[in-house]
C-alpha positions as CSV (number, residue, x, y, z in Angstrom):
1,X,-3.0,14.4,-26.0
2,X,-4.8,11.5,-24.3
3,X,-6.6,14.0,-21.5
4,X,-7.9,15.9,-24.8
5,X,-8.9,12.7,-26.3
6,X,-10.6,11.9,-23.3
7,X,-12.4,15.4,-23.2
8,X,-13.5,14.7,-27.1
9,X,-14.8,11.5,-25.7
10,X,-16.3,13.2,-23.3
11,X,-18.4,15.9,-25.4
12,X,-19.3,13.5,-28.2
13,X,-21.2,11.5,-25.5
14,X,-22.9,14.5,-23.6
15,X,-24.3,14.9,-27.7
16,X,-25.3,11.5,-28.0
17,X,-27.5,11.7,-24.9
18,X,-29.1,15.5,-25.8
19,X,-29.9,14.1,-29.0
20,X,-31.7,11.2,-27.9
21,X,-33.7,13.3,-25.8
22,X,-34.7,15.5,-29.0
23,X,-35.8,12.0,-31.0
24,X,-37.8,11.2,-27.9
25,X,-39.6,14.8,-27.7
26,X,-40.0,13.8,-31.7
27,X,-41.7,10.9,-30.9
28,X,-44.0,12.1,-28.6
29,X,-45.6,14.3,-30.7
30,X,-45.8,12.0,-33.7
31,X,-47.9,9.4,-31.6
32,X,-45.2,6.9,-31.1
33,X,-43.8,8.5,-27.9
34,X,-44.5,5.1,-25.6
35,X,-41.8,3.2,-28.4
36,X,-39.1,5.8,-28.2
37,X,-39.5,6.8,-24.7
38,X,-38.2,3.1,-23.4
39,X,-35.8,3.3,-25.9
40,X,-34.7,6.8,-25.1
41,X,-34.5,6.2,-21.4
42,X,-32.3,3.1,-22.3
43,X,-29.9,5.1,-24.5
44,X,-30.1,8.1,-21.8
45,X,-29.0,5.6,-19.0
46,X,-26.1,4.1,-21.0
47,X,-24.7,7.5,-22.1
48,X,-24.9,8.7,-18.6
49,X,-23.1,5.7,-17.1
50,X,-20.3,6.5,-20.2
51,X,-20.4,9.5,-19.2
52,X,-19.9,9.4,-15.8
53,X,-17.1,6.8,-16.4
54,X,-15.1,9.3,-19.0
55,X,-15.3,11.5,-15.7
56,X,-13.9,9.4,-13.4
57,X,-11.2,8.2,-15.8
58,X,-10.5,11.8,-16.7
59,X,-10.4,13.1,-13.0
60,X,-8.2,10.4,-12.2
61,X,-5.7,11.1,-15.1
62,X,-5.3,14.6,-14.0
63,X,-4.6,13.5,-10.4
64,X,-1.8,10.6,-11.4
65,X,-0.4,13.6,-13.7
66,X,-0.4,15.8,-10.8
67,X,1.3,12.9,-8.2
68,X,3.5,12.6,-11.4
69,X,5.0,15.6,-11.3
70,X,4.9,15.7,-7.1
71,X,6.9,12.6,-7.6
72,X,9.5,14.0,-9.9
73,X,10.1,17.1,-7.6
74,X,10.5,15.2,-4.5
75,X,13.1,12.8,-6.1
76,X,14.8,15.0,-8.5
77,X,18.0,14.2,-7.7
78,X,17.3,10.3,-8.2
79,X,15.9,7.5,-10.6
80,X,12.1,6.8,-10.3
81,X,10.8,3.8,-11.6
82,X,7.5,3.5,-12.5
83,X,6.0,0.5,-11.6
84,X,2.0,1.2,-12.6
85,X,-0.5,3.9,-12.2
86,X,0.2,5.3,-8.8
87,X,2.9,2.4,-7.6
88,X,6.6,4.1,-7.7
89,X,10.0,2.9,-6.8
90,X,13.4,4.9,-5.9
91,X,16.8,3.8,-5.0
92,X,18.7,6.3,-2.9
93,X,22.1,6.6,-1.3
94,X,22.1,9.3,1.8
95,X,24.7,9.9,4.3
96,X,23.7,9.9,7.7
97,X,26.1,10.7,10.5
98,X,28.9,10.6,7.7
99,X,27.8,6.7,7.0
100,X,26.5,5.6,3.5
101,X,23.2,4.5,3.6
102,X,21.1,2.7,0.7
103,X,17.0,3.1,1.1
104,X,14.8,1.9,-1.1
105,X,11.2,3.6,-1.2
106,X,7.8,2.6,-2.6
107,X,5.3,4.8,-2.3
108,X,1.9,3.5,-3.2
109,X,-1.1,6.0,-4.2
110,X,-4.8,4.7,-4.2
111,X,-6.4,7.9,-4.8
112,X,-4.9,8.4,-8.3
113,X,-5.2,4.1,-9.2
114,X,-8.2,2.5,-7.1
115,X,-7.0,-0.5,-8.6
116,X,-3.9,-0.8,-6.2
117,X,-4.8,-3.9,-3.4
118,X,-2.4,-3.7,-0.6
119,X,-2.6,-7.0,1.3
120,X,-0.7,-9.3,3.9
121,X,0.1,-12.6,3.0
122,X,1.3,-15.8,4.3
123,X,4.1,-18.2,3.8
124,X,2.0,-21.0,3.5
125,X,-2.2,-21.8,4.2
126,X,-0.2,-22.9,7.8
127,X,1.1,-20.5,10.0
128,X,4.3,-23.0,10.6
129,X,6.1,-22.1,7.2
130,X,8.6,-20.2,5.9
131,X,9.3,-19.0,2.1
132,X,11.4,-16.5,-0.2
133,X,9.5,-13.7,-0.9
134,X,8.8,-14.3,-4.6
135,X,7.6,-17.7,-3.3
136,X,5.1,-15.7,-1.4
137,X,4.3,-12.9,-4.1
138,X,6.0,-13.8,-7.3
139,X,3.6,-11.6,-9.5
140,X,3.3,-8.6,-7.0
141,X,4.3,-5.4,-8.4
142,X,5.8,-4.1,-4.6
143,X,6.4,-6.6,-1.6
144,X,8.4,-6.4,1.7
145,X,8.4,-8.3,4.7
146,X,6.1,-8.0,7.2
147,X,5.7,-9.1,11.0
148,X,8.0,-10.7,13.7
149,X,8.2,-14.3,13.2
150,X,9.2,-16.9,15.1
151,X,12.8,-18.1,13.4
152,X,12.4,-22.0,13.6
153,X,8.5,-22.6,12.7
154,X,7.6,-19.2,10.7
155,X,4.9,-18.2,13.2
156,X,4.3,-14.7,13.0
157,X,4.5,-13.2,16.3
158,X,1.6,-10.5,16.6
159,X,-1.5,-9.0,15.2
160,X,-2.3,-10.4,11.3
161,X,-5.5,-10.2,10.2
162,X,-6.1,-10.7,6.3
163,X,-9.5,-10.5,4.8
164,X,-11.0,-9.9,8.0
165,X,-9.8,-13.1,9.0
166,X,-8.0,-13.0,12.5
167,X,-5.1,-15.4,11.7
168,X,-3.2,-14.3,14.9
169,X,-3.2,-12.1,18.0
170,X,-1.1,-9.5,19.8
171,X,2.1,-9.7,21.5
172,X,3.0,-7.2,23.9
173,X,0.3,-5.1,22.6
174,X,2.8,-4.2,20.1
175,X,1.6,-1.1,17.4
176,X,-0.3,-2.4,14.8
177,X,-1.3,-1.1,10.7
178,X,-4.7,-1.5,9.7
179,X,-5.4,-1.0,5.7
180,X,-8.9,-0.2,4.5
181,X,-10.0,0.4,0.8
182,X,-9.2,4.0,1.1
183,X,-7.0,4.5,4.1
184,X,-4.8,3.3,7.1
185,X,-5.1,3.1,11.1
186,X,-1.9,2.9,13.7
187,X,-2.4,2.0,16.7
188,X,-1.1,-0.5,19.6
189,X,-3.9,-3.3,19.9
190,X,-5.0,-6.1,21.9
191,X,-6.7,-9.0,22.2
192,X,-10.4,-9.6,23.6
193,X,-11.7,-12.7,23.9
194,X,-14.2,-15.1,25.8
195,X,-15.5,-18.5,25.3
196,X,-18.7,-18.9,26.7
197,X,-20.3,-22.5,28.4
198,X,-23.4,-23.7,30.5
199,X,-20.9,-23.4,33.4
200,X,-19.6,-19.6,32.9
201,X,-17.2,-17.2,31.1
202,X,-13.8,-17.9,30.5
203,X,-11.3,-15.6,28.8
204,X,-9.4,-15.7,26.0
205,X,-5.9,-14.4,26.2
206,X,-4.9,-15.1,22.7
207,X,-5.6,-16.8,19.3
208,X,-3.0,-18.7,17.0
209,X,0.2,-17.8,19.3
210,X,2.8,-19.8,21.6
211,X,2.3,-20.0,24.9
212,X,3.9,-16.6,27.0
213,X,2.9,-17.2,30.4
214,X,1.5,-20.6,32.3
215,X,-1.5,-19.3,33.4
216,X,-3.0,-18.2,29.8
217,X,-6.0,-19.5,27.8
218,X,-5.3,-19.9,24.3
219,X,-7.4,-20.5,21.1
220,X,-6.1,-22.4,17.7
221,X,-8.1,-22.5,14.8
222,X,-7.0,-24.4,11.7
223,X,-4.7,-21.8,10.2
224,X,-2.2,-22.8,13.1
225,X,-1.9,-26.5,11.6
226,X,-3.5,-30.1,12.0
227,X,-3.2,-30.3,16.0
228,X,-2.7,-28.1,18.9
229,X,0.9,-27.4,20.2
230,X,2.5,-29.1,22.7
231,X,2.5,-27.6,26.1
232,X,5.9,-27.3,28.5
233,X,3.5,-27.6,31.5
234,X,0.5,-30.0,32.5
235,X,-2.2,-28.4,30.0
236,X,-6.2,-29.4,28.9
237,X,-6.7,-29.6,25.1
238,X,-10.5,-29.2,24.4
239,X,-11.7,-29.5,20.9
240,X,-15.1,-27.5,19.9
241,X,-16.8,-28.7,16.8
242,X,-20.7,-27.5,15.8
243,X,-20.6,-25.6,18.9
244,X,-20.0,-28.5,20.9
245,X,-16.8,-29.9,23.1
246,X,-15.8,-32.8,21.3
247,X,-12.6,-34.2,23.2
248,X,-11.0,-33.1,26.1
249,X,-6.9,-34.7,26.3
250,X,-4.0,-33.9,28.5
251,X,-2.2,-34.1,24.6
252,X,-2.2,-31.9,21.8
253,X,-5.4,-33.3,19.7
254,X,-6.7,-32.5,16.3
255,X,-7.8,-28.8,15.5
256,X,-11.8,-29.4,13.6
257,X,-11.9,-28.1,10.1
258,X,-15.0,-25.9,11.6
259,X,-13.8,-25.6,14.7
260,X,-11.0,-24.6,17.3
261,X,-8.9,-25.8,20.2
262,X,-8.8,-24.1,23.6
263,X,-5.4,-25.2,25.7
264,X,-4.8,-23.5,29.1
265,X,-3.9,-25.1,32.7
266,X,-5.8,-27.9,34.0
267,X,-7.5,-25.6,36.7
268,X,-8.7,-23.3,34.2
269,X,-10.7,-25.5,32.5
270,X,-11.9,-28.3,34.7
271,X,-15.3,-28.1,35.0
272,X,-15.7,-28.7,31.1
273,X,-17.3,-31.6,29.8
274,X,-17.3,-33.8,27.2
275,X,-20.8,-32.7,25.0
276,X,-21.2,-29.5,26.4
277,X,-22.6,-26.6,24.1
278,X,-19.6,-23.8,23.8
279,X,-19.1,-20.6,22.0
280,X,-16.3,-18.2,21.8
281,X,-16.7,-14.7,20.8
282,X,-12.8,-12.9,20.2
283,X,-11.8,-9.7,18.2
284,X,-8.8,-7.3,18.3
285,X,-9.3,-4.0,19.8
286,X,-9.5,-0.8,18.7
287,X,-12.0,-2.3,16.2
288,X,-11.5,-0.2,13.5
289,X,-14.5,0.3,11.3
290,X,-13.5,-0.9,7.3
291,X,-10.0,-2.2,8.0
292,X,-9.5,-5.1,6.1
293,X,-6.3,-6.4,6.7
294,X,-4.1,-5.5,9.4
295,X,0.1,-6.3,10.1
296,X,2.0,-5.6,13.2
297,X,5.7,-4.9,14.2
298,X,6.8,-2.4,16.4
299,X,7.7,0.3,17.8
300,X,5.7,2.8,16.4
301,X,8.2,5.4,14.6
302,X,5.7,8.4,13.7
303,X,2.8,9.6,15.7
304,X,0.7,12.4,14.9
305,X,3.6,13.9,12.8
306,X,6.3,13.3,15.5
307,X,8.9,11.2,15.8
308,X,8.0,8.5,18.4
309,X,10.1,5.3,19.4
310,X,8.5,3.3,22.2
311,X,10.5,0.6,22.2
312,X,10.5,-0.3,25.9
313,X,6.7,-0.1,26.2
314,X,6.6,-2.7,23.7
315,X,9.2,-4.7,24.7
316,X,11.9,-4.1,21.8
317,X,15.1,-3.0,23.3
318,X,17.2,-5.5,21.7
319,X,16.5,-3.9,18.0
320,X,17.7,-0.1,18.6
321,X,20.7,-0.4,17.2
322,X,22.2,0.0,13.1
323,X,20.8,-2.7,11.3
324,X,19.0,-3.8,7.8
325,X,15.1,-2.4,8.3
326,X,11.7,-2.5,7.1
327,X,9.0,0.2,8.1
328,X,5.9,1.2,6.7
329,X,4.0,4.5,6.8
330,X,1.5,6.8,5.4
331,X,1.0,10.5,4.8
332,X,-1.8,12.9,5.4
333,X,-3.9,12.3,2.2
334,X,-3.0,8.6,2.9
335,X,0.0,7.5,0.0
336,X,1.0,4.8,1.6
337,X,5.2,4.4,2.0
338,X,6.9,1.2,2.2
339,X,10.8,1.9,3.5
340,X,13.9,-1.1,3.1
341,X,17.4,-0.2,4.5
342,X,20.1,-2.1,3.7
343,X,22.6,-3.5,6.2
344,X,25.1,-5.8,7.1
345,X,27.3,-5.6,3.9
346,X,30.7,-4.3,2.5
347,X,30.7,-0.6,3.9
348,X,26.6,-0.8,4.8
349,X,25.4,-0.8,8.1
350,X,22.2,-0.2,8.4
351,X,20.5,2.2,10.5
352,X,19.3,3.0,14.1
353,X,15.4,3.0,14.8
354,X,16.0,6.9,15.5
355,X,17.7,7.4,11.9
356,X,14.9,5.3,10.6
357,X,12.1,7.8,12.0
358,X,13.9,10.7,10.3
359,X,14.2,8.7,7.4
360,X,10.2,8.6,7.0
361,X,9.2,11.6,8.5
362,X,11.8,13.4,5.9
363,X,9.7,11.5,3.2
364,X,6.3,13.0,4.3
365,X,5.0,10.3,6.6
366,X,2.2,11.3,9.0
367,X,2.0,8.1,10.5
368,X,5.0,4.9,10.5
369,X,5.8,2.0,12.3
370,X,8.6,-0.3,12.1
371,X,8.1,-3.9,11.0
372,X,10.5,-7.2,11.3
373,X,14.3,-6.0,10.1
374,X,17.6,-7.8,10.3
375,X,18.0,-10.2,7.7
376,X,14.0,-10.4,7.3
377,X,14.6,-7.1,5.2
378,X,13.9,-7.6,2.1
379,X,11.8,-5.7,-0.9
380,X,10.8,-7.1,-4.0
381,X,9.9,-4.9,-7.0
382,X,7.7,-6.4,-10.0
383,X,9.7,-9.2,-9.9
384,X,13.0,-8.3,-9.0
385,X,14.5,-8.5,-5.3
386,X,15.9,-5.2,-5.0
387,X,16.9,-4.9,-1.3
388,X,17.9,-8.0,1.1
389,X,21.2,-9.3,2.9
390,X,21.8,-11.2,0.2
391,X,20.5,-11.2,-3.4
392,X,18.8,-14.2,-2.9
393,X,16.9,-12.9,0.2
394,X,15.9,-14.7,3.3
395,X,13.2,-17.3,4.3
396,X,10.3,-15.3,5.9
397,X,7.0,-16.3,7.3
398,X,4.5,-13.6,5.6
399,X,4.5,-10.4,3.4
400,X,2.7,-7.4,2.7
401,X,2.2,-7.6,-1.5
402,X,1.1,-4.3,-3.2
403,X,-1.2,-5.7,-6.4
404,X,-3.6,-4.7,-8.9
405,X,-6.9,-6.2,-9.0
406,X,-8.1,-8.4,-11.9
């Protein structure tokens, strides 16, 4: 009924606008043609941006009705929740090697609802916070948890970029998920940085992260919090301000509002001095052209299709075994799927990063990568937590909230 109200709509309009052109033809031949033509043209553009909105809204009702029904036959046998135009949710229970297993799924569809904003989010306007997740996101209408944290400050450990904003860098050059307005990237990433001064180049291992090795150069802007960290070893701590080195302290010092803090070795940055003019140029490679936002875990689960777990490449051989997860993922005509597993509760045991891969590739993923798990795993569903070690969920550093806009 509504997609032939819409059509009606549709019609009466396309009338409207033919018969404003007749009373302008009128006009002209009645000598008042200069009159009606402005107000012709006016009444022609409005109609035509009507009628070009009825067709959009119309083309993108028959698509949602079309994912509707997609929907419906790829969960038949369970209970799918609507959450908004092109935002579903479905519990399941699968065996798996004889083993119970609870999953819940979003999948998330921005070609049927523009409206749907997928972004990251953090804990706090600091990186050195931690928060439930409908602290974080209490009016999102999907959220999970997102990348590696550290467990006693909340800083997220790897690639988070958020409105184009790099808030931190790589680790590892673990796989990354970048989100444009209409699609997603995978890919492992890493940092490139320099800071530039009348005395040379210097390079920039990393922005906003702890310290991994001695002999690193690392950058902290004011998203890390109001002074540099403290340095195990004998370290430089050079403010930047206006372009200029401001203060240079074997001690942490205060990060400038519109500014930064480099910190390496002593030897690294020796010949800087007080007043001199400094720039630093850093981005995240591959730079991929739209992306937005970007979250990292790791390891990659899905590659081109296939099932791919690369968890020594990245470091992650500690995680392999059956526990709560988190992954993320997107198909071919980019629906985005968000995947929780529970774990570590009466007769629930989570699930290997293998069983995990099947688990999204099964569900039509193209692309997926796995993102902080354990008893980080937790998804929250237009206001409800739905999956988590406990009901109350943990404490975690940063989210990725599924919204709509306005």
């Amino acid at each position: 009924m509504y997609a032939l109200a819409q059509q009606s709509n549709f019609c009466f309009e396309k009338m409207v606008y033919k018969l404003g052109i007749v009373i302008s033809a009128i006009a002209v031949f009645s000598g008042t043609g200069m009159r009606l033509n402005a107000t012709e043209s006016v009444l022609g553009y409005y109609v035509q941006d009507k009628i070009m909105l009825k067709e959009q809204s119309i083309a993108l009702f028959l698509l949602n009705e079309k994912w509707k029904k997609e929907i419906e036959e790829k969960y038949s046998q369970h209970k799918i929740r609507e959450i908004a135009d092109g935002i579903v949710y479905v519990r399941m229970t699968k065996k798996i090697n004889s083993r119970k297993v609870k999953i819940n799924v979003a999948e998330i569809n921005r070609n049927v609802n523009p409206q749907i904003d997928i972004t990251p989010k953090l804990a706090s306007t600091k990186l050195h916070s931690r928060k439930k997740i409908n602290t974080i996101a209490p009016k999102a209408k999907i959220a999970v948890n997102g990348t590696y944290f550290k467990q006693d400050t909340g800083t997220p450990l790897g690639t988070l970029v958020i409105d184009n904003k790099i808030i931190t860098g790589p680790i590892y050059e673990r796989v990354a998920f970048g989100i444009s307005e209409n699609g997603f990237k995978t890919s492992r990433t890493a940092f490139d940085g320099y800071i530039k001064t009348n005395n040379g180049v210097i390079k920039i291992d990393n922005i906003n992260q702890p310290r991994m090795l001695f002999s690193q150069v690392l950058l902290y802007t004011p998203v890390w919090g109001e002074k540099s960290p403290v340095t195990k070893v004998k370290s430089l701590h050079i403010s930047v301000s206006a372009g200029k080195i401001k203060q240079i302290s074997n001690s942490p010092v205060v990060i400038p509002k519109d500014g930064y803090v480099i910190s390496a070795s002593v030897d690294k940055l020796k010949n800087l001095r007080k007043g001199d003019k400094i720039t630093a140029e850093y981005k995240i490679a591959p730079a991929w052209k739209n992306v937005n936002h970007i979250i990292s875990g790791g390891p990659y689960l899905l590659k081109n299709g296939n099932i791919f777990i690369d968890v020594t490449s990245q470091k992650l051989n500690g995680i392999t075994g059956r526990n709560p997860r988190t992954a993320i993922g997107y198909t071919k005509d980019n629906v985005m799927i968000i995947v929780t597993v529970d774990g570590r509760k009466e007769n629930v045991s989570g699930v290997t990063l293998q069983e995990l891969a099947v688990i999204l590739k099964d569900l039509g993923c193209y692309e997926a990568i796995n993102l902080d798990g354990g008893s980080s795993t937790v998804m929250y569903v237009d206001g409800s937590v739905v999956s988590g070690s406990n009901i109350t969920s943990a404490s975690i550093s940063n989210a990725l909230t599924v919204n709509i806009k306005g």
